[in-house]
N, C-alpha and C positions, 0 to 999 in steps of 0.2 A: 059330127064332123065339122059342123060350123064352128060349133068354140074351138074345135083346137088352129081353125085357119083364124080368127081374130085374133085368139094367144099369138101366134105366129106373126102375123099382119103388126101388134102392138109388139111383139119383142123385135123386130124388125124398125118399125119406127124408133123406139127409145134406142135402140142402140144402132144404128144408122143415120135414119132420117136428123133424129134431135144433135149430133153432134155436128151432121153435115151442114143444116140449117146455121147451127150454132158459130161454126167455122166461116160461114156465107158472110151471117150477118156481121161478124168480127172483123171480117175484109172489107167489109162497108162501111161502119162505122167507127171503126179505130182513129182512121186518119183524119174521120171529122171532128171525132175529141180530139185526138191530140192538138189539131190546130183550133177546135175552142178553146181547148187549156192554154193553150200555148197563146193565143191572141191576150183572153184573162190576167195570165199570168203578166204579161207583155201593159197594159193596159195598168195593173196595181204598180210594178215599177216605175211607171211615168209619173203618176200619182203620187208614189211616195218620193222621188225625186223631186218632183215641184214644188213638193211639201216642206221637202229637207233647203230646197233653195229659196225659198219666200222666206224660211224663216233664219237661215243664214242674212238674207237681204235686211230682213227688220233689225238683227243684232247688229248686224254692220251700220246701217242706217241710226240707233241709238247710240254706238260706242260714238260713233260724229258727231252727232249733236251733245253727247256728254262731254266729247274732248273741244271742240268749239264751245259751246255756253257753260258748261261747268265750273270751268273757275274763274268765269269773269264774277257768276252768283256768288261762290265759294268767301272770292275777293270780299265783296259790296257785304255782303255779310257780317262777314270779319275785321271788317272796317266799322261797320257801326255796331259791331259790339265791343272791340275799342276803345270806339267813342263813348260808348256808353259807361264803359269799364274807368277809361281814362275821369269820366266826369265823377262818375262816384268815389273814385281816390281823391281828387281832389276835395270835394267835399267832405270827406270823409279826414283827409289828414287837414284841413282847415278847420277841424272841430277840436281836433286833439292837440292840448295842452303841449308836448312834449316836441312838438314839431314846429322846428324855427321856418315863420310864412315866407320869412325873405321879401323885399318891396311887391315884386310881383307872381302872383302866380304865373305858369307856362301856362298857355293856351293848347299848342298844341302836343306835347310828350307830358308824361306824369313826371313828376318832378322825383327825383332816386334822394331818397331819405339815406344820411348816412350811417352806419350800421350801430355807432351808440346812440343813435336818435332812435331805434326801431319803435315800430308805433305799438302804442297796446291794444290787444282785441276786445270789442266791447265788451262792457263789465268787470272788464280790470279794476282795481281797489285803488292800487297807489302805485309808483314810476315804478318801483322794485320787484313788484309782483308783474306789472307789465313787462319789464324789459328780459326775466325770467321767462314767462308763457314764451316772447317773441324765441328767443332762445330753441325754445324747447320745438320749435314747428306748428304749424296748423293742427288745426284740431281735426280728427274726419270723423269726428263724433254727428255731427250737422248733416252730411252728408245724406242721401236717400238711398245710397248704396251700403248694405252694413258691413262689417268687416272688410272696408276697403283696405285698408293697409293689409290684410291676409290674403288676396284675393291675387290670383295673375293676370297680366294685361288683358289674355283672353277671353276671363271670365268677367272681367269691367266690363271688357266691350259689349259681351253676352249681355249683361244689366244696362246699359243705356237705352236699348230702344225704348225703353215705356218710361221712361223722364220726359219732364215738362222742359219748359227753357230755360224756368228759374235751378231747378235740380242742374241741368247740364252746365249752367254758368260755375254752380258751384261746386262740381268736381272739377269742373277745365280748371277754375283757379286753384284750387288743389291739388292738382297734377299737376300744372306750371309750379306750385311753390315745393315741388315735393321733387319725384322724379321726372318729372316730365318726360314720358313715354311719348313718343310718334306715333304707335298704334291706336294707341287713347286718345292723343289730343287731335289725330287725323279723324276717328271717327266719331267722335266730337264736332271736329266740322261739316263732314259728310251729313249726319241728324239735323245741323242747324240749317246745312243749303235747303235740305229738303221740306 
């Protein structure tokens, strides 16, 4: 008769006691989680708000200083490459045969060669062969970019990052003498600020 009062005693706990208990402790602890979660919860949003505003701050914070310092660099940049440009033309058409010096060189503008003077590109032969090539356009054979002529603005621009300075002068001038594209010769300058 004892086991059958423990059977009883145990089917009386498991289905009594354990749901009652279960219900107790439910009433107790529900509301503690929900306001752990809820604090948790409370606590990852501030967090990821502060996170999304510091870094909104820092992007505001560099568009400033790019639009303040940017092109004054951009400028001082493009000025002396220029200058540097301006001097190797003239050096360069004071070499060549075919181009009347006139008493003085300009100091500061390259001096505009007029267009039956065009100068011939190194290793020209003779005036006729020169004044043909000049005709015919720049060569983009030189170039570090290969089938530039085949290529769309976007895919130039794709290929300049990993050019030197000598490479970028020599497409800038090739794209000045060609199409000269804004997207190309802007990040072109963009490369050289930096």
């Amino acid at each position: 008769m004892g086991d059958d009062r423990s059977r009883i005693e145990r089917a009386v706990e498991y289905a009594v006691h354990v749901p009652v208990g279960f219900v107790a402790f439910a009433r107790d602890s529900v509301p503690t989680f929900v306001q752990m979660f809820s604090a948790r919860g409370r606590r990852e949003m501030e967090t990821h708000h502060k996170d999304v505003n510091t870094r909104i701050n820092n992007y505001r914070a560099m568009g400033q200083l790019a639009v303040q310092y940017g092109p004054p660099v951009i400028r001082a940049r493009l000025v002396e490459h220029l200058e540097t440009l301006r001097v190797r033309a003239n050096e360069t058409f004071a070499s060549m045969p075919l181009v009347d010096r006139g008493p003085t060189p300009v100091p500061t503008t390259m001096r505009v060669v007029d267009e039956h003077e065009a100068p011939a590109r190194p290793g020209a032969a003779d005036p006729v062969t020169a004044s043909a090539s000049a005709e015919d356009g720049p060569d983009p054979s030189g170039l570090a970019i290969p089938d530039y002529d085949g290529l769309a603005a976007s895919q130039i621009i794709e290929r300049l990052e990993g050019l030197d300075a000598t490479e970028l002068d020599a497409v800038d001038a090739y794209e000045r003498a060609t199409r000269a594209r804004r997207t190309v010769l802007g990040k072109i300058a963009i490369l050289r600020a930096s």
